[in-house]
N, C-alpha and C positions, 0 to 999 in steps of 0.2 A: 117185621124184620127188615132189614137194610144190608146191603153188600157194598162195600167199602173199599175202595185201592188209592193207594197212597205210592206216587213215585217220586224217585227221587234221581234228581240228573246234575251230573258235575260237566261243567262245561269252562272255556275260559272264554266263552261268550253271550255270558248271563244276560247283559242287555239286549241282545239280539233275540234270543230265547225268549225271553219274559216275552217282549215284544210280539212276535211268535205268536205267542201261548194267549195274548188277549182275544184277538178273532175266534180262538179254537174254544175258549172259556165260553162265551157269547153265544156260539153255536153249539156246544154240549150242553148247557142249560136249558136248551129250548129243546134237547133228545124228549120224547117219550120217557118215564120212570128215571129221571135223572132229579136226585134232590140239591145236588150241589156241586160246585165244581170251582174249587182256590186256587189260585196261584200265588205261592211264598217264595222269596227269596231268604234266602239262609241269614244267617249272622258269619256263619263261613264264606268265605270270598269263594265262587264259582257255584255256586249249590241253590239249583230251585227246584220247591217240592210244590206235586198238584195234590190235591186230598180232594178227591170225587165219592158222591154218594148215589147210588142206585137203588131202587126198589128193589133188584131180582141183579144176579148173576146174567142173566139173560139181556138184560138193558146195559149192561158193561158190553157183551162181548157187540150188543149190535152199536153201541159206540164204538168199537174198536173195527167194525167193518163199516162206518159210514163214512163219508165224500172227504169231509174237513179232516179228519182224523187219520185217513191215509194221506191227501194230498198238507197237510201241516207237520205231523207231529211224525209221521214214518218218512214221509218226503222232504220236511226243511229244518225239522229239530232234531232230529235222531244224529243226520250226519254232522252236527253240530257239538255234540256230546261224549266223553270221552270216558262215560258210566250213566249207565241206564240201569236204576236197579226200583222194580216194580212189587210192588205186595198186594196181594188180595186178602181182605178179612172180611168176617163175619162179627158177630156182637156175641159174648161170653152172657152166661148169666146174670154175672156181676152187675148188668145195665138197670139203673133205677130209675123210672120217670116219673 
């Protein structure tokens, strides 16, 4: 199983962000139990989604309390943002490999 969060940030400073969000991509793929870590920009003007993949719930939250990701993404993305809206999922049965 995998645990899944998908955020999504409206900003009207998407190229700074993106920008941002390269070091932070770089250093979350190299976490422990990290399978993946995107950064999209929208087809809507102002809009970048990250879709990160974990092993465990557990390997999220120690991403969300390691170095880069307080001093990047709570320290010089967040105040950058004028909608922060975050989803945690899981995988339904429906999943066929």
């Amino acid at each position: 199983m995998s645990f899944v969060v998908v955020a999504r940030y409206l900003t009207p400073n998407r190229n700074r962000v993106v920008e941002l969000l390269g070091p932070m991509a770089e250093a979350s793929r190299r976490e422990p139990g990290c399978r993946g870590y995107t950064v999209h920009t929208g087809i809507e003007e102002n809009v970048v989604v990250i879709v990160e993949e974990y092993d465990t719930e557990q390997d999220f939250t120690d991403h969300c309390a390691s170095e880069h990701f307080q001093r990047i993404v709570l320290g010089q993305v967040v105040p950058l943002l004028t909608e922060r809206q975050v989803t945690r999922c899981v995988p339904t049965g429906a999943q066929k490999r």
